[in-house]
Structure formats: C-alpha cells, structure tokens
BAVO-124565 format. One line per field, with one value per residue (C-alpha): y, z, x. Coordinates in steps of 0.2 Angstrom, whole numbers, m for minus. Each point is the difference from the previous one (the first is absolute). Layout:
% BAVO-124565
py = (Y / ...)
pz = (Z / ...)
px = (X / ...)
//
This chain:
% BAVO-124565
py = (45 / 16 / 14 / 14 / 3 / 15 / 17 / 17 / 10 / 17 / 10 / 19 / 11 / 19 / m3 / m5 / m18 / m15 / m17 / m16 / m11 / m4 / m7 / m6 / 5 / m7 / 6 / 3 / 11 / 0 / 11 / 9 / m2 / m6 / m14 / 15 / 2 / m17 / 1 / m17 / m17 / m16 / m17 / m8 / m3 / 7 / 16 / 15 / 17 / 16 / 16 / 16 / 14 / 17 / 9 / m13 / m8 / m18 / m13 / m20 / m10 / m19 / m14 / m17 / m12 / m7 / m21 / 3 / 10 / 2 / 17 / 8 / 16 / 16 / 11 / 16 / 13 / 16 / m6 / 17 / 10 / 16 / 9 / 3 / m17 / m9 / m17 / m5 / m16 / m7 / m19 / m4 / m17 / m13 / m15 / m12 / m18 / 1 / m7 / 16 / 16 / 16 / 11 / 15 / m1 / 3 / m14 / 3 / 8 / 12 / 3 / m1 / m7 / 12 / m9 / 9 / m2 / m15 / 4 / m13 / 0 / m15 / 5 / m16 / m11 / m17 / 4 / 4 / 16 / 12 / 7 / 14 / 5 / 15 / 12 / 16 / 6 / m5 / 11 / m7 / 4 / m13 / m2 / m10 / 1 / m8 / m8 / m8 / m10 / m16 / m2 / m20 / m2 / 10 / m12 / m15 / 5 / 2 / 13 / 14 / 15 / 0 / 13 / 2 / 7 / 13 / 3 / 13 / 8 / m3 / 13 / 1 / 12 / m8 / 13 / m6 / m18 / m14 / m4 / m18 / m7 / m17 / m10 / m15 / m18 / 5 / 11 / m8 / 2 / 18 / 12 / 7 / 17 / m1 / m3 / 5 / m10 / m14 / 1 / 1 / m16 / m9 / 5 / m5 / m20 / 0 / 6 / m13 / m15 / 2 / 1 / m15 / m9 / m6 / 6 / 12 / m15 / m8 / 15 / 1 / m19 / 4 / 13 / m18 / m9 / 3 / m2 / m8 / m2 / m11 / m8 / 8 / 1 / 6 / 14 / m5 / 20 / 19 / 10 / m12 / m20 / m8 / m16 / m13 / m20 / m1 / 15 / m3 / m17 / 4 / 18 / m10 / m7 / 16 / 13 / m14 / m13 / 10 / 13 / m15 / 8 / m19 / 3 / 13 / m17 / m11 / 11 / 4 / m18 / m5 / 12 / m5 / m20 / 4 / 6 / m18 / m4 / m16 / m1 / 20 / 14 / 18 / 8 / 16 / 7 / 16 / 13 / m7 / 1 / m13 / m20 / m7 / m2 / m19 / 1 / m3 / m18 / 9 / 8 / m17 / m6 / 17 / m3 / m20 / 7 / 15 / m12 / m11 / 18 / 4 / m16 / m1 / 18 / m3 / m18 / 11 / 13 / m11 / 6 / m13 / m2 / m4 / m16 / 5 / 11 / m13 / m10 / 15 / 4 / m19 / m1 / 14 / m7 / m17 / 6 / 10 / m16 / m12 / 14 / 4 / m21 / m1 / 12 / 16 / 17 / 6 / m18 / 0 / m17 / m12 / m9 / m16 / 6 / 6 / 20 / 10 / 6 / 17 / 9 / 4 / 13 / 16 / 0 / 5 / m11 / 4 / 16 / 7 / 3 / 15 / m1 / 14 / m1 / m18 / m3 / m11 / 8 / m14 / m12 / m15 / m15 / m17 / m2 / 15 / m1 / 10 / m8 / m19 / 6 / 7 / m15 / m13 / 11 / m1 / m17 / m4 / 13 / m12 / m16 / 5 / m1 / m17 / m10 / m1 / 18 / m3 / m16 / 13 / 14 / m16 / m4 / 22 / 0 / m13 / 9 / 16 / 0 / m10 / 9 / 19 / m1 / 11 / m8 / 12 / 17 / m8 / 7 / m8 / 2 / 13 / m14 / m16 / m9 / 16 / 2 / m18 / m6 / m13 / 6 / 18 / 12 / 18 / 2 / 22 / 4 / 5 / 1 / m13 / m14 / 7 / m9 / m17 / 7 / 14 / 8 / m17 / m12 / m14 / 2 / m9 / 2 / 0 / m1 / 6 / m1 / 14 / 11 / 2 / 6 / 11 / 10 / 0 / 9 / 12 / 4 / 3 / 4 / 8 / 18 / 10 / 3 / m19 / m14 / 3 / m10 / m3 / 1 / 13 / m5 / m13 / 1 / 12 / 9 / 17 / 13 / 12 / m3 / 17 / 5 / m5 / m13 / m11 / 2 / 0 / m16 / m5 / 1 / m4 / m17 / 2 / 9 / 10 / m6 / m4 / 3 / m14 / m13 / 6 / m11 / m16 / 4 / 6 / m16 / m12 / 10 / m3 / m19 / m1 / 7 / m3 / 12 / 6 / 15 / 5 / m4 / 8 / 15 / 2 / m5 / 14 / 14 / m8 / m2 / 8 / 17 / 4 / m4 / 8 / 18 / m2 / 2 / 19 / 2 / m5 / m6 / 10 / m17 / m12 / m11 / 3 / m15 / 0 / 11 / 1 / m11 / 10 / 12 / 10 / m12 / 14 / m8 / m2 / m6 / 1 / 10 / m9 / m18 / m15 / m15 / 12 / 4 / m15 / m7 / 13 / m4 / m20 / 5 / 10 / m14 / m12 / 12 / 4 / 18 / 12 / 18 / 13)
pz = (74 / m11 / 9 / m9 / m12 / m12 / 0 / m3 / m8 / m9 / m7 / 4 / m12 / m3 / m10 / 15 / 5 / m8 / 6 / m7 / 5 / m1 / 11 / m4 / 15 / 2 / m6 / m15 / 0 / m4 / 7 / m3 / m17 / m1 / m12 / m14 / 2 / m5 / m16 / m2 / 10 / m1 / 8 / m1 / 9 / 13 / m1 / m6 / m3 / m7 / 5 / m9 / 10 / m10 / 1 / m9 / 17 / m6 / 17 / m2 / 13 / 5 / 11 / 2 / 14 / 4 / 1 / 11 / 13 / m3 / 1 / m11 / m8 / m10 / m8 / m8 / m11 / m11 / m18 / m4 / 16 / 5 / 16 / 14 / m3 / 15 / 5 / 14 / 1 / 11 / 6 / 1 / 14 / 4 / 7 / m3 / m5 / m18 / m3 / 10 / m1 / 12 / 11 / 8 / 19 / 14 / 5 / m14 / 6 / m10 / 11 / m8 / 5 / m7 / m1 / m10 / m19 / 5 / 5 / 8 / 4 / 11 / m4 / 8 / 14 / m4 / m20 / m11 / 3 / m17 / 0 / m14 / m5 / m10 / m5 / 3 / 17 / 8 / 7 / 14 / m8 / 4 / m10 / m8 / m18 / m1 / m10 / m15 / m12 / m9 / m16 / m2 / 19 / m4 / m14 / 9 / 14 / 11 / 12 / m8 / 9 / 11 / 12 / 0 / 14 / m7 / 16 / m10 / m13 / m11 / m6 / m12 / m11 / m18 / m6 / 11 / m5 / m1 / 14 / 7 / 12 / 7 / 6 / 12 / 6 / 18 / 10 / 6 / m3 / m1 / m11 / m16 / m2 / m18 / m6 / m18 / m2 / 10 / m16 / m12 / 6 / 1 / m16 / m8 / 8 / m6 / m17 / m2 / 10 / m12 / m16 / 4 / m5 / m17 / m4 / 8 / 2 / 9 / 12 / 5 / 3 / 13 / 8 / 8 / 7 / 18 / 18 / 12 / 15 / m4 / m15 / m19 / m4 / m14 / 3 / m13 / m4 / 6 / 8 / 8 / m1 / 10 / m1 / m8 / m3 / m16 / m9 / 8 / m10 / m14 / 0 / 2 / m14 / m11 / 17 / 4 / m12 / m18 / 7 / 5 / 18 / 9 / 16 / 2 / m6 / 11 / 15 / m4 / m1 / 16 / 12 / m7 / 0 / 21 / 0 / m8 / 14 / m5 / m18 / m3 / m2 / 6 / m14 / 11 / 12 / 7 / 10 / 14 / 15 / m11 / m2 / m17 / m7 / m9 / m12 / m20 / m8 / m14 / 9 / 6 / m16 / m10 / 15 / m8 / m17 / 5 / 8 / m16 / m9 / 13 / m1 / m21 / 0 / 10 / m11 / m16 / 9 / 5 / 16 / 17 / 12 / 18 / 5 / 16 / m12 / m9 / 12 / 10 / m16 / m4 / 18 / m5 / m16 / 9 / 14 / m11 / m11 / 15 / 9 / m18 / m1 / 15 / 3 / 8 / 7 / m12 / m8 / m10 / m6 / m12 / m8 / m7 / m17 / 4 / m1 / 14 / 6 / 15 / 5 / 15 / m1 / 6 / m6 / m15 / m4 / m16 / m7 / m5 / 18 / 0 / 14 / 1 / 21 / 2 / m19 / m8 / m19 / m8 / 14 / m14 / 12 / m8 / m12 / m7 / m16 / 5 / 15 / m9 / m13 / 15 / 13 / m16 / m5 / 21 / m2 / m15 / 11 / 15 / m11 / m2 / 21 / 2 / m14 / 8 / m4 / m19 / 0 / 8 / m15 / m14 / 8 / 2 / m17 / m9 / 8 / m3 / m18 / 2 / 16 / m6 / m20 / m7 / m18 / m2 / 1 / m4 / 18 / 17 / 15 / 11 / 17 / 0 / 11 / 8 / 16 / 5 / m12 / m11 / m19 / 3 / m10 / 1 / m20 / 3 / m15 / 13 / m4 / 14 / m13 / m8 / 12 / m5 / m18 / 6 / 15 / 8 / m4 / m4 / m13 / 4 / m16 / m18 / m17 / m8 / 17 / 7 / m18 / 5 / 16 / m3 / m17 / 10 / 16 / m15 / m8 / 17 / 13 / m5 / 4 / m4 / 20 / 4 / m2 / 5 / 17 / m10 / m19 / m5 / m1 / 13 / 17 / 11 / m11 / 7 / m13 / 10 / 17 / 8 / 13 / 20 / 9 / m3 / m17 / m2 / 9 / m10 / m17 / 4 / m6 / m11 / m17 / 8 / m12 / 10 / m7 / 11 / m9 / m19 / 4 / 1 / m16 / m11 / 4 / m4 / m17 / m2 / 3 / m12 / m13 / 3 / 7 / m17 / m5 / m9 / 14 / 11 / m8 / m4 / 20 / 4 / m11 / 3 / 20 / 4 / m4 / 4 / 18 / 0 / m5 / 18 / 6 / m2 / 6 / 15 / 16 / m14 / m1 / 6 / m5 / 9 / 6 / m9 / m14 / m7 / m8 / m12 / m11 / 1 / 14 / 13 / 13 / 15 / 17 / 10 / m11 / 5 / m2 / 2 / m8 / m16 / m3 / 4 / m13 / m13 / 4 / m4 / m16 / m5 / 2 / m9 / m14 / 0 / 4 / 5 / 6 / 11)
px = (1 / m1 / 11 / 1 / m12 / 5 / 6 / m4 / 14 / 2 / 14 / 4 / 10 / 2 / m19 / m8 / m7 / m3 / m8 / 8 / m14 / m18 / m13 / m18 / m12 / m17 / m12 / 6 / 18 / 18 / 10 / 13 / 4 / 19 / m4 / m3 / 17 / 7 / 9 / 5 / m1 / 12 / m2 / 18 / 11 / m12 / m14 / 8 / m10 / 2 / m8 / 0 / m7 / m6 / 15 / 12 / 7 / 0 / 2 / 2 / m7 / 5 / m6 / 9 / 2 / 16 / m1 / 16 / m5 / m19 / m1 / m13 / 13 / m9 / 11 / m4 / 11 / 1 / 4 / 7 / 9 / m9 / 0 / m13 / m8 / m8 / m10 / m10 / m8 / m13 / m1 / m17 / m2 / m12 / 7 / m12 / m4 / 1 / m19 / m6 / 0 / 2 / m8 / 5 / 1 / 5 / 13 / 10 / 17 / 9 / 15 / 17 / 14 / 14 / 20 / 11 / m9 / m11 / m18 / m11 / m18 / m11 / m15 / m6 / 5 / 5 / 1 / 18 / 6 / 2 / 17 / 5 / 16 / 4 / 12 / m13 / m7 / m14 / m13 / m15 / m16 / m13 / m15 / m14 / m4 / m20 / m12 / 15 / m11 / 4 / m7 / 4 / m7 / m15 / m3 / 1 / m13 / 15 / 2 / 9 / 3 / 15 / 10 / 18 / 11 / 15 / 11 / 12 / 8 / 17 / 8 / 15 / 10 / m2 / 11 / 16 / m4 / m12 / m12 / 2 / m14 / 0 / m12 / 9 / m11 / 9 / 7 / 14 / 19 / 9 / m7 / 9 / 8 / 3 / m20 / 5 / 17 / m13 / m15 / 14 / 8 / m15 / m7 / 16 / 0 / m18 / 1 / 17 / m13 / m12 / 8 / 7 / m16 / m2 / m16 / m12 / m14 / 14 / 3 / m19 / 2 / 12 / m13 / m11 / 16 / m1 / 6 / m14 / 13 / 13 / m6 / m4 / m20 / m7 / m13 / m16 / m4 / 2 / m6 / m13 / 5 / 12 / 8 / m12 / 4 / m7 / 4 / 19 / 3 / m8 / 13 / 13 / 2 / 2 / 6 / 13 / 4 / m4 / 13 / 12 / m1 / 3 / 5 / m14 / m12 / 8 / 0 / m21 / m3 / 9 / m7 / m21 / 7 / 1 / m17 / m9 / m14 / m10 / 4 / m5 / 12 / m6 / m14 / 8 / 11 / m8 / 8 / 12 / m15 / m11 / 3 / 2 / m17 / m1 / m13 / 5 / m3 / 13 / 14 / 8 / 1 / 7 / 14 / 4 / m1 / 13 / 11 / 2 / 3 / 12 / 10 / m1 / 6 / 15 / 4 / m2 / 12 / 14 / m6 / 7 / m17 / 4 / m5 / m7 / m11 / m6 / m6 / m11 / m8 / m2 / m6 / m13 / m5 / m3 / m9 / m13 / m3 / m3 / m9 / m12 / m2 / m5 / m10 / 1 / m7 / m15 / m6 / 17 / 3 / 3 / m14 / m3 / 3 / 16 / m6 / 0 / m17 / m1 / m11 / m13 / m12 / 3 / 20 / 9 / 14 / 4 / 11 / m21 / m2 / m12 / m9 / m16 / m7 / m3 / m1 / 15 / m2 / 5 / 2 / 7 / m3 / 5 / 13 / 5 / 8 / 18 / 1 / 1 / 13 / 9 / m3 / 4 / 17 / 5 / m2 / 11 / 12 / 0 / 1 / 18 / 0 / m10 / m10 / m17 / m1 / 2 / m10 / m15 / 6 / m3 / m19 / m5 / 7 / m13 / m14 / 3 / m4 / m16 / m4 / 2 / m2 / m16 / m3 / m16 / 12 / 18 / 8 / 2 / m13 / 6 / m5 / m6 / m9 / m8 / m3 / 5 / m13 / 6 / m2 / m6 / 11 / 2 / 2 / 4 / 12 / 16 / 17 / 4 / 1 / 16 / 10 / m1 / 5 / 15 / 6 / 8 / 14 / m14 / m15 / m14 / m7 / 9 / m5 / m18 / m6 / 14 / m2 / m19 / 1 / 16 / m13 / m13 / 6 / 8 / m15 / m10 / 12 / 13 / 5 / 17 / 0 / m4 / m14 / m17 / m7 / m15 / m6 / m9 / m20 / 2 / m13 / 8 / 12 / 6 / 12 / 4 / 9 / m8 / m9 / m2 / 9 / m15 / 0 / 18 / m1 / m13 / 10 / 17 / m1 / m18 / 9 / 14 / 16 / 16 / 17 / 11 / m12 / 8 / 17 / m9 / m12 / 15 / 10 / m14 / m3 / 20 / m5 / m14 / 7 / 19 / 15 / 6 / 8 / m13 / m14 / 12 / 0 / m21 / 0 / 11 / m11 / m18 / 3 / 18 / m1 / m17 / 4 / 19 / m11 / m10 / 17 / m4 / m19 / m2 / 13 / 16 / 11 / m11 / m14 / m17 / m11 / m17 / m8 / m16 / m7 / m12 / 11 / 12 / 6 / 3 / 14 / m8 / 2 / 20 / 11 / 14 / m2 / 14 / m8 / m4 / 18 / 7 / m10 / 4 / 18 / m4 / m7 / 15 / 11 / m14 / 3 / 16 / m3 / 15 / m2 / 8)
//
C-alpha cells in the first residue's frame, strides 16, 4: 500500500515565505519552486538536503526509516540559529494499492484522531490507519491537491494523474529547535511526549546499524531481506515486485551467501523447501489474498543449485548445519528431481536424451517470460539451452543424495554438446528441439548459453568450445549496464526499452540488457581465460567499475534491472532490483573487490 505519498513544506522568516518543495502538475507545471532552493543533496547514510532560502536562512532536511520500529522519521533544522523562523508541512495521502493511483472522492475520510502528539487518520475502512507524530501542532485543514503528473507513468502509457488527500498542517518553531515528524506502520501503543529526543534516538540506532555493514553494496543487500509472516523472503525489486522464486535463489547467492549472511540462507531456503508442490517451487508468491502461482521450468532448479551453495558455503565457513535442515532441503531437492523425471505440471520432463524438455503453448516458463495479450514473446518451447545447464548441474547436486541422479547428469551431459553446438557461428543454440520437434533449433544469438560455461558450480562446456561462446557473447552482447537479451542485427531486435506496456513488453526480452546476467558472464570469462591476478584485475576495470558508477544514476546505492541495449545503455525498468545487486556482490568477491 502506498500511504502517504509526499509533502508540501515551506519555511517562514522575517523576509517572508518560502516553499521547500516542488510538484509537477499535469499539464505541464511544477509548482512551487522549493527545489531552486537546494544547495546541496547527499545519499548516505540516508537523504539529506540542504535549503538555502534568499535571505541567507540555510535548513537541512532528512528522511530515514527505522529497521527497528519502522517508522518513516523526517527531520528538519537551521544550520545557523536565527530567530522568527517557522515550518509547516502538509502530508499529502492516498492509501492505495501501490500498482494504482488515486482519485479524489468522496469516501475518503479526513477526520483525525488527536492523542497527545500522535495524529491518526482512517481514510478508509478496512485499510492501515496513518498515524503522525510530531513535535509541532497540528491544525485540521482538509484539502485536495489535483491533477499531480508522473513523468515515468506518462511514458509508459500508464495512467498518470493522481489526487492526493492533505488532512492538515504541522507547524513548528525552527528557531527553538529542530522539527521532528514521524510517520508510524500503526497506531497502536502509547504515544510519545518527547518526539525530538524520539527522532534523535532513532536516528542515532540507525546510523550505528548501518555502519555496521562492511560495504555500502552490502547495506542495499540488506534492503531485499524480508519478513513474509514467520519466515524471511527475499523481495525481487521495489517499488513494484514482490517475492518471486526465481529471482529469490538466484539473489541468494550474492544477498545471502557472498555477504556470509548463513542463517538468513538457511532460514530463505527452509521456508520455499515447504512450498515444493509436484516437483515445482512457486515462480511467485503474490500478495497474501492470492495462491502461489506454479509456473517456471527454472525456479525449481536455481532452488537445488542454491541449496548446494548454501551447504558449500557453510562447509567453507566451518559453519555446523542441523541435521533436521539437511534432510528438509534434501527432501526438497529430491522431490523436484523425481517430480522433473517424471514428469510434471507444463510438459516438464526428462527426455530420452537425458535433457529436459517444457513447454506448452500459451506459457512462459523460462526467466524471458514477456508475455504481450495472448502472445508468449519468446515462448522457448523444447529444450532451452539454460534450463539444461541448470537441470544437468541439479542433477550432479542430487547425485550426492542418490546415484541415479548422477547416472541421469553423465547421460544429459554427452548430449548436450552434440545436441546444442552451432559449428556455423562457434556458439550454442539458444533451444533445441523447438517446439517438441525433434532437431528444430532456435539459433537467436542470447545470453542464455553462458550458463553452461559460468554462472554455476558445473561447466558444461570447457576448452575452445567455452572460449568461443564466452568472446562471442563479449563482442555482441555485452553492455557496461548488463548483457543484451538479443544481438544486435538479429530479427526482432528492439534498443531502446520505451514506450507503452505493449511495447515495453515487447522488448524486455528482445535487446534490453540485464544487469543480474553480468555475474554469470564474468565468471565464465574467469574460467576461459583463468582466475589470475592479472585477469582479475582487467575483470575488475573492463566489467567492475563500469557497473559500481551506476551506483550513482539511477535507484542511488543500488543496481537497476535492465538498460538499454542501444547506447548510452539508459537503466531502465525497477530502479531497485535484488537479483542485480546480488550479482554485483558475487562478482566482487570473484574479484576480490573491497569497498566501503
């Protein structure tokens, strides 16, 4: 739910009255004209700003979020005392699913509930409640502001105008102190008296919490580790993605096990191991009013491949794993190989090659799962080539559990070579035996075959073979922001990820580069041409450092998850994305990167 969506603030001295904020208003306005008056901006530890008004009044502004209480705390202050200075600050309110937007109307209730220095509105029955706490006075002044515009809506063919509800006014008296405003998740418990000593407190246990992480990277990591009930999850993005399967595993192993965060791993694992329904992990678990939805051929077997990770990581650790641990994930992992042998929901199943083939039409199954009205973008029916270097690795996994599974990994392994080599262009077919069709290929150029070179404990492909793929996805895939979806040139190819939701859609996995697929392509060119110092250190400048310099551009801290793939590679798509910085993670510890 999205709560409170901004503020209007302005400062009032002996000069006269000055707006802190800005708002951009359809058609084509911003108003008023606060951010003029930003002098200067930091991200760390959390936003701070700096106002300077016209008459030498100079305020700082900042906005954190307590992981202990999760309050949302905004704290504002004269740099330099001076009497006769003043701030009110609106709260502008929606309460709405966070995929819509808001409309003024006449259900919405802007009554307050006043006790001692908490305010609490309910604008609708049967959502949260928005409590306030502050150390200023609240006055009742109900209004709609209309017709706020989003740019990044508007380019999306999104609706994007929206109405927000602003109930009252704060006021404070700057010049006797700062101004402390809190936003709480409920209105329960006893209200605070000392608002100021409250921010203060709370500010101090954040700033010690969060330089207690060893890197910055490794404090965004922290951002995706979540509660869903009783058991940790890993949400796949904000503001929009909840908790996927796939992107969860394949996070993992840089949010959880590059960080040496175990029990966070183990605890992840355990509560998905509970959720294996014919073989299949969840591709998603949607908001709590939905049913897990069981439809990735992938996301079963990134869970195997995390447990192996999990388990090594501990071993390597000197870490102790319970027993009763063991067996649940081994339970897990040998539920998903007999369910995928035998056959399971979608036309999963092992064939008599010993590859996997999926697929019916209509369903994306694999991690390319655009899907444009009734059209599967690239629907990848067969034997796509990821999903046999994943299914061959589980069954190595599992080979430690019961030999048939490794006696199944020896006969996937001899075809796979034979089955998915291209001799005409030096590169693996991205699927094989299309559409059930025995020997139809789908020979796209796709970044898919760099998993059965890096990315995963076991190559499928070594030698000449792996050096080929591994230059050629370099010379035609790769982007500082990520590797393309498709090469440039090939049918299909789209640059630019702009436009409506149908064309959006229609590009996401048709030339839009994706930053999470970087940690399996640098570890395959580590393989090819040997983890060195000195490869290390052309690794760490050639694909490193581009990537840490997106820190700055787009989600401040954080990796996004696509950019174009024509230049200048704009980041594109959720600002906030796990699987991308859980990768980055991974590839600083492939190259033995350190950084505050």
């Amino acid at each position: 739910m999205v709560l409170v969506n901004g503020l209007e603030a302005w400062a009032e001295t002996p000069s006269g009255r000055f707006p802190l904020s800005s708002q951009a208003y359809a058609p084509d306005l911003v108003h008023p004209d606060g951010a003029s008056r930003i002098e200067s901006f930091e991200a760390d530890p959390w936003p701070r700003w700096t106002f300077r008004l016209e008459d030498g009044t100079r305020i700082a502004h900042e906005l954190f979020v307590s992981r202990e209480t999760r309050a949302t705390v905004l704290v504002w202050r004269l740099l330099e005392p001076r009497g006769g200075v003043s701030l009110s600050v609106r709260p502008l309110l929606s309460e709405r699913d966070y995929h819509a937007l808001h409309h003024e109307n006449p259900a919405f209730r802007f009554d307050a509930e006043p006790t001692g220095r908490r305010i609490v509105w309910r604008p609708y029955p049967g959502l949260p409640a928005i409590a306030a706490t502050s150390n200023g006075e609240y006055r009742h002044e109900p209004v709609w502001y209309r017709n706020f515009s989003y740019a990044e809506e508007r380019a999306r063919g999104l609706d994007f105008v929206e109405d927000l509800a602003s109930p009252g006014t704060f006021s404070f008296d700057l010049s006797r102190g700062e101004a402390a405003l809190l936003f709480e998740p409920n209105a329960a418990g006893a209200p605070f008296s000392d608002v100021r000593g409250l921010a203060r407190k709370l500010k101090s246990r954040e700033e010690r919490r969060r330089g207690a992480f060893r890197s910055r990277l490794e404090r965004a990591a922290d951002d995706y580790i979540v509660w869903r009930g009783a058991s940790r999850t890993i949400i796949a993005g904000y503001p929009w993605f909840t908790d996927w399967g796939r992107d969860t595993f394949i996070a993992l192993r840089g949010l959880c096990l590059a960080t040496g965060w175990l029990d966070d791993a183990r605890d992840i694992l355990l509560a998905w191991s509970d959720l294996v329904s014919e073989g299949m992990v969840p591709n998603r678990v949607p908001d709590r009013r939905h049913a897990p939805e069981f439809n990735s051929v992938d996301a079963s077997l990134w869970f195997v491949v995390a447990v192996h990770e999990y388990l090594e990581a501990c071993r390597a650790a000197g870490e102790r794993v319970r027993q009763v641990d063991r067996q649940d994930l081994g339970s897990a992992v040998e539920a998903i190989l007999a369910g995928y042998s035998a056959g399971t929901r979608y036309g999963i199943r092992a064939d008599e090659d010993g590859l996997l083939a999926a697929g019916v039409p209509g369903v994306q199954l694999t991690w390319m799962d655009a899907k444009v009205g009734d059209r599967v973008i690239t629907p990848r029916i067969g034997k796509p080539v990821e999903v046999e270097a994943l299914w061959v690795n589980a069954l190595r996994i599992g080979g430690e559990l019961a030999p048939r599974w490794g006696e199944l990994a020896t006969k996937a392994c001899e075809s796979f070579p034979a089955r998915f080599w291209n001799a005409a262009q030096g590169c693996l077919y991205d699927v094989v035996d299309r559409d059930h069709q025995r020997g139809a290929v789908d020979a796209a150029f796709r970044p898919n075959q760099i998993f059965a070179v890096g990315g995963l404990p076991f190559p499928l492909l070594s030698g000449e073979r792996a050096a080929r793929v591994v230059e050629a996805i370099e010379r035609r895939l790769w982007t500082p922001l990520g590797l393309r979806s498709l090469a440039p040139g090939s049918l299909g190819y789209v640059g630019r990820y702009e436009g409506g939701v149908a064309e959006r859609d229609g590009a996401y996995h048709q030339g839009t580069a994706w930053s999470w697929l970087l940690g399996a392509f640098v570890e395959a060119w580590l393989r090819v041409r040997g983890s060195t110092p000195a490869a290390k250190a052309i690794a760490r400048r050639k694909f490193l450092e581009p990537l840490r310099r997106h820190l700055e551009q787009a989600g401040l801290g954080h990796v996004s998850e696509i950019a174009d793939g024509d230049p200048p590679h704009r980041p594109r798509g959720c600002p906030f994305q796990a699987w991308s910085v859980g990768e980055l993670l991974r590839i600083e510890r492939m190259l033995d990167f350190t950084a505050r």
